[in-house]
Steps between C-alpha positions, in 0.01 A plus 500: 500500500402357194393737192136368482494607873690824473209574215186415743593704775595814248150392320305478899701811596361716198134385504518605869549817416250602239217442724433885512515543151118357522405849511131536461383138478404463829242794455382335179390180642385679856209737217441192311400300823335786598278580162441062474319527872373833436288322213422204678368703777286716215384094343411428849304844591328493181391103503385485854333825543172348364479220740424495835525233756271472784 
């Protein structure tokens, strides 16, 4: 195997395993979803509660 080779699998191998090291960014982006529809339900409550449709 040639060096550049050896080097991509022991570059694939160690990205592989650092996938836990995330630690707390999946909760960041599930609150920040969360807050960005939270508002736009708020934008939507507030602009449409004076209209009605018949």
């Amino acid at each position: 195997m040639s060096s550049v080779a050896h080097t991509l699998v022991v570059l694939a191998s160690e990205a592989g395993e650092h996938h836990e090291s995330a630690g707390s960014t999946p909760y960041l982006i599930g609150g920040g979803t969360l807050v960005v529809l939270l508002f736009l339900l708020a934008v939507l409550i507030f602009f449409g509660g004076g209209r009605e449709h018949s």
